[in-house]
N, C-alpha and C positions, 0 to 999 in steps of 0.2 A: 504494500500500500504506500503510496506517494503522500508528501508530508507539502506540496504546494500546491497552485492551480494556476493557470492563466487563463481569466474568460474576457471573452470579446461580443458585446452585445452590438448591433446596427443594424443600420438598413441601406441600402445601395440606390443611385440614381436610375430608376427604370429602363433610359438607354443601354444601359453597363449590365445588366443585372445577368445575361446568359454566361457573356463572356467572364462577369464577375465568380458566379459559382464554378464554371471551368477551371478557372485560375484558381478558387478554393484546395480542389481537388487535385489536380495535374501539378500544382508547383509549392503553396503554400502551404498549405498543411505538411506535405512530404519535406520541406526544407525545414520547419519549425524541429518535427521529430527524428532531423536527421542529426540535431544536437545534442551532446552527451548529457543523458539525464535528461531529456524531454525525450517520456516515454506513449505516452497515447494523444493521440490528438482526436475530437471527434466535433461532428459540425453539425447540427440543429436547425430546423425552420418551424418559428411558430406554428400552435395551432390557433386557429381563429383572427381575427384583425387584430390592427394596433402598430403602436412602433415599437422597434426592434425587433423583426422580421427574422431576424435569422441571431445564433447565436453559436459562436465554438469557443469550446472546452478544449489541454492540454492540461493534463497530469504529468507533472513536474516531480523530482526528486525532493527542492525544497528552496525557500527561497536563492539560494547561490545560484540554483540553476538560471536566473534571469540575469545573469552577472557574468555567465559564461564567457568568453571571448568568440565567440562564434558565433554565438546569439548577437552579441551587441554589434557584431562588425555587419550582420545581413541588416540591424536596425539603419546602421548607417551608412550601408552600401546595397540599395534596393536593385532589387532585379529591373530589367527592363521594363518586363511586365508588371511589375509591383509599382512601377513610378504609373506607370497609366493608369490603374487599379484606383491609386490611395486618392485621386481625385473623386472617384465615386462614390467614397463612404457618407453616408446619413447618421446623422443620430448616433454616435460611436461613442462607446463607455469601455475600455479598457481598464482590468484588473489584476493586479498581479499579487495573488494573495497567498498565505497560510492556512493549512487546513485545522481550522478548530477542534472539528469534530468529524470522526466517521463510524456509522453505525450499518455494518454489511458490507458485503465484497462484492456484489454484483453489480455491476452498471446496466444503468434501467435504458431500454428503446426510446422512453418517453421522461420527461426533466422539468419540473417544475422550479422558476427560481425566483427569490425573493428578495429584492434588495433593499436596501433600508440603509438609515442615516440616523445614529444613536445622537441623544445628548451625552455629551461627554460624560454627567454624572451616571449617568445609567447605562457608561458601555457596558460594563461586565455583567449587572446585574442581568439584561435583557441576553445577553451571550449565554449566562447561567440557564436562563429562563428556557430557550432554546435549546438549551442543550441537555434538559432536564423533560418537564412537562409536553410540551410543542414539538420536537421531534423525536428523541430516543423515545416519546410515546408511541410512536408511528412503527416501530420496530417490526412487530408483528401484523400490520393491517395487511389485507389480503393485495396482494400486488406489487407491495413495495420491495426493492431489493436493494434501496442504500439510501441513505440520508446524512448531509455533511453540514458543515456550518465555516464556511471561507471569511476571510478578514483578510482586507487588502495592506500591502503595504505602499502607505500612497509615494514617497518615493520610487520606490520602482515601475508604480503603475502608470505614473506623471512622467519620467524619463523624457527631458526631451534630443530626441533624434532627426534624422534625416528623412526616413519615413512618417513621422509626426506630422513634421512642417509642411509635407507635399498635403497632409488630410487638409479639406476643408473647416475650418471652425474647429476650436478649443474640445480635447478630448473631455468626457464625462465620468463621474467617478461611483464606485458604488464601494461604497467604506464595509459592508457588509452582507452576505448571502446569506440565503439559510434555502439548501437545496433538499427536492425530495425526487429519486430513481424510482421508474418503474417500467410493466410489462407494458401496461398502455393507459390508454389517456382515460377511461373511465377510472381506473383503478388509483392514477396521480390525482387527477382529480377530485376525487372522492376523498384521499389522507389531507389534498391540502385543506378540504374543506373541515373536514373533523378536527385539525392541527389549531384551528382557530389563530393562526400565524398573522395573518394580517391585520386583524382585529386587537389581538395580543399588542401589537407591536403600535399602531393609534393610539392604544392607552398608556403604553409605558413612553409614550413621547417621541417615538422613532419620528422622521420627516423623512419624505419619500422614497414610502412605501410603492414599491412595484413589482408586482406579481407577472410570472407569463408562464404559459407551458410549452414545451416544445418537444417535435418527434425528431428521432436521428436520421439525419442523411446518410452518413457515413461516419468509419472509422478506420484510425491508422494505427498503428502497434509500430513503437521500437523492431527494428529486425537486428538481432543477434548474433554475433559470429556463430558459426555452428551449426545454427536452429534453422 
């Protein structure tokens, strides 16, 4: 089990958007996890309207891995494709965080995720809260096969790079996640609904609050010598 995350939430200019998921798959994602210690990468499209459209995940070793020399040198030497690419992005929230919590080994087809902005006095507490009642409850509902709880570190998620500068408009930040895996979308659904997470998190003070669910497009796995 990986001890970091990188997630990227957006939405893409409609002209762009075929060549854009092309480029997803064909160059991006496989150059992300072709860095020691960026071990899975996986890519997401909302279910139902709304913005942030699309969403990927990358299970990281821990934060060092955002530090790598390999990582940093593709931030600041974009592929060709990626310079034409980073104009297209909408609505972009980059996070590069620590994994709070993990409850289960399985990675779900379908991902519900919930970002939120504590007050500082109430970071731990609501972290606690989360990681007590609100998710390790969800343990056993029928469908679910992982529940995590991500904390970004805003240095690193802020990084500013070469690829940054090419995005349109200042990236967006999401100080904290609280993720729920599963088989399918009734079944995510359904826990986030019982998890009373969003609601939880209104009272104890959080500032935006943003929920979405999302199915998997794809996924990429480390390849191993040997294997």
């Amino acid at each position: 089990m990986t001890d970091g995350v990188m997630a990227v939430w957006g939405d893409v200019a409609p002209s762009a958007e075929a060549e854009f998921n092309e480029w997803y798959f064909r160059q991006h994602v496989p150059e992300r996890v072709g860095v020691a210690g960026w071990r899975i990468g996986r890519r997401f499209k909302k279910i139902g309207r709304g913005r942030h459209r699309y969403l990927a995940v990358y299970d990281v070793d821990g934060l060092d891995s955002f530090a790598h020399p390999v990582y940093r040198r593709s931030l600041d030497n974009p592929t060709e494709w990626t310079q034409r690419m980073m104009p297209a992005f909408r609505n972009f929230i980059r996070a590069a965080c620590r994994v709070r919590l993990t409850v289960g080994e399985v990675a779900g087809g379908v991902i519900a995720t919930v970002r939120y902005a504590p007050p500082e006095a109430a970071r731990e507490p609501i972290a606690r809260w989360l990681g007590g009642d609100a998710l390790h409850g969800l343990r056993d509902h029928p469908g679910i096969t992982r529940l995590q709880l991500w904390e970004a570190d805003r240095g690193q998620s802020l990084v500013a790079t070469k690829e940054q500068a090419i995005r349109t408009g200042a990236d967006g930040e999401a100080p904290f996640t609280a993720v729920i895996e599963g088989t399918d979308r009734a079944a995510v659904a359904a826990a986030l609904a019982a998890s009373g997470i969003e609601v939880g998190l209104a009272e104890r003070g959080a500032v935006d609050v943003q929920a979405g669910l999302y199915q998997l497009l794809f996924s990429l796995t480390e390849q191993r010598p040997g294997m």
